[in-house]
N, C-alpha and C positions, 0 to 999 in steps of 0.2 A: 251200557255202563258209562256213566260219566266221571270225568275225573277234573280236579283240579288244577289249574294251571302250570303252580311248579311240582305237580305229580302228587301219586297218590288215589284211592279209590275215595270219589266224594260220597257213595252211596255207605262209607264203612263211616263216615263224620259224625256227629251227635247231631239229634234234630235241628237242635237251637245254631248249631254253626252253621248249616245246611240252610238257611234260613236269612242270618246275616249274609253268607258268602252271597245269596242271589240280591240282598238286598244294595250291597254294595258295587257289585255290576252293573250294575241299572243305576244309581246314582255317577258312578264314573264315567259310564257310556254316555249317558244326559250331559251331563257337563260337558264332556270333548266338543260335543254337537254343537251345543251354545258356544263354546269358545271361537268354533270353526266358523259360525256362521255369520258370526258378531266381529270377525277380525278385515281391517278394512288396508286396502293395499295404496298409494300414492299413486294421482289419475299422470298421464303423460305430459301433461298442462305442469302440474307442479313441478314434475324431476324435472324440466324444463326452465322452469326458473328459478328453481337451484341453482340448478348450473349455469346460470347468466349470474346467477348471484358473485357465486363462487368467480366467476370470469371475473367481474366486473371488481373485485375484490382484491385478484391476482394481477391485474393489466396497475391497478393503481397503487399496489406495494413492491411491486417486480424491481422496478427501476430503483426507487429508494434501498433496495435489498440490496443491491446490485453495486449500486456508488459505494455502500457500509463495505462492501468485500473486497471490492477494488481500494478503498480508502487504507485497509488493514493490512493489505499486500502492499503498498505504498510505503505506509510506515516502519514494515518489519522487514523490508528490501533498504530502506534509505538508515534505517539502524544498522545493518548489515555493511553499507556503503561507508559510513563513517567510520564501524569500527576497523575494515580493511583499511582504508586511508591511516586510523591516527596508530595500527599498530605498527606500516611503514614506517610511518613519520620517525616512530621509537626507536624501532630499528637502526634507521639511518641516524640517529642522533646518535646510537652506543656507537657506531661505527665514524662518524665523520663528525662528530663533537658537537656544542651548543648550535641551534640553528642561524644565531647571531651569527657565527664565522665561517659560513658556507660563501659562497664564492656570487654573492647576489649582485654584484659591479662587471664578472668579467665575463659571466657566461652571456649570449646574444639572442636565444630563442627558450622559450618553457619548454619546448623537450626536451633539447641537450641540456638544460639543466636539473629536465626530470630525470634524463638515464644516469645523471650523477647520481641523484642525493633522493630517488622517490622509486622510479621501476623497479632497481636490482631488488627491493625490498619487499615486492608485490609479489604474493606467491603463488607461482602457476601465472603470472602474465607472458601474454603474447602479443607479440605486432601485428597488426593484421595489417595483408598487403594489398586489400581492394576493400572499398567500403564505399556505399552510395547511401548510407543514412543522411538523410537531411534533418536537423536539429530545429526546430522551428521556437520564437520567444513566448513568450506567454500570451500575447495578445495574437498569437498566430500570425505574426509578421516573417519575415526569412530574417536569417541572425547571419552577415556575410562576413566570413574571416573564418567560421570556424570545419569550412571542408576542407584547406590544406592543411589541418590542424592533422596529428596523424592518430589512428584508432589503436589503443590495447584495450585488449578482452582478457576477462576473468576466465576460470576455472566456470563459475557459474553462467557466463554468459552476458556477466556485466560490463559494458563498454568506458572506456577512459579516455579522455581528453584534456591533455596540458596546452590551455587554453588563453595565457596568458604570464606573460613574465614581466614586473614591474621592479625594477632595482635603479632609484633616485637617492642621487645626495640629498636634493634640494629637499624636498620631505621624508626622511627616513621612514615614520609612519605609516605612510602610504605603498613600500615596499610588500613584495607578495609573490606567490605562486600560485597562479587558479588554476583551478582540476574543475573540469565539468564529469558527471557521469552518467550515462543510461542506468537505471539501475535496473530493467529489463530490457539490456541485449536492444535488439531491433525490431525489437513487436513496438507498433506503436502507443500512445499518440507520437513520442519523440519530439516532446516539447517543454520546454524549460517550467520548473512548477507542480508537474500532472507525474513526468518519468526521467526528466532531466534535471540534476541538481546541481549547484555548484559550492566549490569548498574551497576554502584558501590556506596558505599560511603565510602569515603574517611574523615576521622575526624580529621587529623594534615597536611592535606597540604594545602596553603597559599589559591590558587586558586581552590581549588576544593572542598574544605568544605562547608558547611552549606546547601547542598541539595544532592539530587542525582543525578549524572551523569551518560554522554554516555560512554563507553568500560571498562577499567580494565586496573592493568597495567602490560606492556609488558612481555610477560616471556625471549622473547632476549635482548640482548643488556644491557644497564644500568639498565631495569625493567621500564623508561617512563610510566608515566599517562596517558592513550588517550586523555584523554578530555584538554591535554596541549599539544599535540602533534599539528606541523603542518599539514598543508591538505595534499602538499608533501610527510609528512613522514608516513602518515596514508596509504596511495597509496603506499609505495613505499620500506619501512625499515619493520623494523619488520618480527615477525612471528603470531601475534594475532594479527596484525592491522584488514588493507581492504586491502588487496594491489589491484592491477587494472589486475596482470596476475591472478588470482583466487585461490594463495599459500598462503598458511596458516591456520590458525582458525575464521577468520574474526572476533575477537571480538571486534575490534574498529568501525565496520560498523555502529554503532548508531554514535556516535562519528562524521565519516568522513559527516554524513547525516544530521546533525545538526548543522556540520561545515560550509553545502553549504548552508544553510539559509531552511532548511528541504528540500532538493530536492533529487531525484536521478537523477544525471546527466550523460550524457551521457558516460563517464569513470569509472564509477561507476560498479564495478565487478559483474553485474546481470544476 
């Protein structure tokens, strides 16, 4: 006695079903056979140059992947860097008045005049009491002056350097306090540009007063403001700009990066 597949006595079926049901086994069965016999598999030659494809595909986007990530951590570490600096700045302003009447004639070094008017106000900073980072300029030159400079670390692991104090009668304009910063810590490269930036304030000049700014100003030329400088001349003049061939100190690289609306673009000395 035969039965059909999902149950049931096939022999109790009406003739005519009994009939279709075998006819359609045999069309089903036929078909698998042809399907099975007709399906054809990739020889070891081709997955083979796939995967050189695929290689040769991945070796030549990798790197470009690679710059776009590190480009992005750059950007939203040195946003991060500016806004700790200028909400110090505020701070110290409610606390010790307009930054015009800070004491820019009497103090003698940029730290003691930062643990005035900039540390107390950095939250979570700490001194650090051994540091062997070496800062290197943007043309991978050595930058000599700033290892007795002394290191505070962030909370995150961002490093601080009052880096310079310039307080003249003779140009009031050119008055200033530079802050360099790691904005990661002591992973490298630890080089002015790429992971070091510098920032100033500026307390008598028209357009660069009342917060912190991107670069410093120029040590060629007239001595130029970065943060008044054009994008042109930040590329292009100078010797602490950014320039685009990779000479100089790069300290206006904050500067040129904030000029392009925070981007690093593609001229951008990286």
């Amino acid at each position: 006695m035969r039965t059909c597949r999902g149950g049931g006595n096939l022999e109790l079926a009406p003739q005519g079903f009994r009939g279709l049901e075998k006819e359609f086994k045999r069309c089903y069965y036929s078909d698998m056979i042809h399907h099975c016999d007709n399906k054809k598999a990739f020889t070891l030659a081709e997955v083979l140059i796939t995967l050189g494809i695929i290689g040769v595909v991945v070796a030549l986007t990798m790197p470009a992947l690679i710059a776009n990530y590190q480009k992005k951590q750059t950007i939203a570490q040195l946003k991060k860097a500016y806004s700790i600096l200028n909400q110090a700045y505020e701070r110290s302003v409610l606390e010790n008045g307009d930054v015009e009447t800070w004491d820019w004639q009497g103090v003698s070094t940029p730290e003691s005049f930062a643990q005035i008017y900039i540390i107390p106000y950095l939250k979570g900073v700490n001194k650090m009491n051994t540091s062997k980072i070496k800062w290197l300029a943007l043309d991978k030159s050595n930058i000599y002056g700033f290892d007795i400079c002394s290191d505070y670390i962030l909370p995150d692991g961002m490093i601080i350097k009052f880096t310079s104090l310039v307080g003249t009668s003779a140009n009031l304009r050119k008055t200033h306090l530079q802050i360099s910063i790691d904005i990661n810590g002591d992973r490298g490269p630890n080089r002015f540009g790429r992971d070091v930036f510098v920032f100033s304030i500026f307390p008598f000049s028209e357009q660069s007063r009342g917060k912190v700014v991107p670069g410093t100003n120029d040590q060629c030329g007239n001595g130029a403001i970065h943060n008044e400088l054009t994008r042109d001349q930040l590329t292009t003049s100078g010797c602490a700009t950014c320039k685009s061939d990779y000479t100089g100190y790069g300290y206006g690289c904050a500067a040129l990066i904030m000029k392009d609306g925070w981007e690093i673009k593609d001229d951008y000395p990286w």
